[in-house]
C-alpha positions as CSV (number, residue, x, y, z in Angstrom):
1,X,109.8,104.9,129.7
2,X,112.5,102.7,130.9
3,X,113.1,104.5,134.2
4,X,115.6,101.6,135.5
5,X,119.0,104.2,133.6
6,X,119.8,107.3,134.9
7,X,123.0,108.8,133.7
8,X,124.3,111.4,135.6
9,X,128.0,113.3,134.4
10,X,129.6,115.8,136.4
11,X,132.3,118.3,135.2
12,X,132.5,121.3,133.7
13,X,130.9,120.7,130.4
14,X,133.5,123.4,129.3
15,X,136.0,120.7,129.8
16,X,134.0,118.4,127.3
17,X,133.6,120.6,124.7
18,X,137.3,121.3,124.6
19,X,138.1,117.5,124.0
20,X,138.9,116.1,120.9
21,X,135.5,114.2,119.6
22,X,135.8,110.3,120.3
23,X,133.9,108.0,118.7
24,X,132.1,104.8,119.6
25,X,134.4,101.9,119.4
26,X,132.0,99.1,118.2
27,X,130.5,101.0,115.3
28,X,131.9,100.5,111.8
29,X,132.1,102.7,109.1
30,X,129.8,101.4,106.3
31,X,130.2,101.9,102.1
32,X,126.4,101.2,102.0
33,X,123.9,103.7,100.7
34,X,121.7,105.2,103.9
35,X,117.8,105.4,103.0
36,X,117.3,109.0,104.3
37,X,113.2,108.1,104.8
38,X,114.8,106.1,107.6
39,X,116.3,109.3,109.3
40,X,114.6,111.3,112.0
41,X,117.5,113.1,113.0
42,X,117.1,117.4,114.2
43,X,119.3,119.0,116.5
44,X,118.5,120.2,119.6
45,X,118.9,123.0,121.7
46,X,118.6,123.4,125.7
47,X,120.2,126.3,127.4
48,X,122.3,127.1,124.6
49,X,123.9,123.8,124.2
50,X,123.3,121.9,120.5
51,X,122.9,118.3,120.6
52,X,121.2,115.2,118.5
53,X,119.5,112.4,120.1
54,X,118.6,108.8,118.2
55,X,120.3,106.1,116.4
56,X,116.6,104.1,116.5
57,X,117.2,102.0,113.2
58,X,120.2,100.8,111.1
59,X,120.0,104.3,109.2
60,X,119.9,106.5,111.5
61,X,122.5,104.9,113.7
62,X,125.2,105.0,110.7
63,X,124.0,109.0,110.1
64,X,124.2,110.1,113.7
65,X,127.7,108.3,113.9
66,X,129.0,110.1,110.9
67,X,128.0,113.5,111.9
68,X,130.7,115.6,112.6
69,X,130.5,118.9,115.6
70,X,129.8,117.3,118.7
71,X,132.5,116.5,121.2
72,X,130.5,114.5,124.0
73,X,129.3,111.6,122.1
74,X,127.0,109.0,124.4
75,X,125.8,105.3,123.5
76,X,123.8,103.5,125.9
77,X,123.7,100.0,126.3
78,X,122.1,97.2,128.5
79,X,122.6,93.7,129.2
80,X,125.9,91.4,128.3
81,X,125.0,91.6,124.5
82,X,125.4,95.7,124.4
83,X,121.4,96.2,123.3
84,X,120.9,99.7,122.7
85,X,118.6,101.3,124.9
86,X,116.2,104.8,124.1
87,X,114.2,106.6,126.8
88,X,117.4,107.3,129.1
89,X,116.9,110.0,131.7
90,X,120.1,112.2,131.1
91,X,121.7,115.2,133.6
92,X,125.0,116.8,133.0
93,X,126.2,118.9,136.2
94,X,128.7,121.6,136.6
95,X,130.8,120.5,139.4
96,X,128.7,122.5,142.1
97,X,125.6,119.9,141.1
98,X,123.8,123.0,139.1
99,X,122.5,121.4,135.9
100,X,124.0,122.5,132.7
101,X,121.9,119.7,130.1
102,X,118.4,117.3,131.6
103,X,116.9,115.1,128.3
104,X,114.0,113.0,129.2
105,X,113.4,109.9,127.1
106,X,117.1,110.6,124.4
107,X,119.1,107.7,123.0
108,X,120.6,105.3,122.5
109,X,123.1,107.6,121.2
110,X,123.2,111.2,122.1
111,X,125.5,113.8,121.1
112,X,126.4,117.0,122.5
């Protein structure tokens, strides 16, 4: 477990499912054919809120990118040359610290 990333987002996750999805800037959309045998993608749920975890692999990356229904979309990232990272400790808060979402070991992309 690569304790050394803690992410911790405050807000009302209200407020983040109201956005308009984003997506991550440095990933490009692809013509070629994704191996499903190389996809270990299921969604999630914690408290009532859905979300994936993954992206470990070329194929599963490109999937997780092209999925469509989350609005909180999350890449992690170390170093200067961007290396994903998986085994990120993740906590979203409601703005009195309660937690609303805690994911031991997710990434490096997560979507909620």
């Amino acid at each position: 477990m690569k304790s050394f990333f803690s992410c911790v987002v405050t807000g009302v996750l209200a407020a983040f499912l109201s956005l308009a999805p984003f997506s991550v800037q440095s990933a490009t959309p692809s013509n070629e054919p994704i191996d499903p045998a190389g996809v270990q993608l299921e969604p999630q749920q914690q408290n009532g809120i859905t979300y994936l975890s993954g992206g470990i692999g070329l194929d599963e990356s490109r999937t997780l990118l092209q999925t469509k229904g989350y609005n909180l979309h999350m890449t992690f990232s170390v170093g200067p040359e961007n290396k994903y990272t998986s085994d990120v400790d993740l906590a979203i808060q409601n703005p009195q610290g309660q937690s609303v979402l805690t994911l031991n070991q997710v990434g490096p992309i997560v979507f909620v």
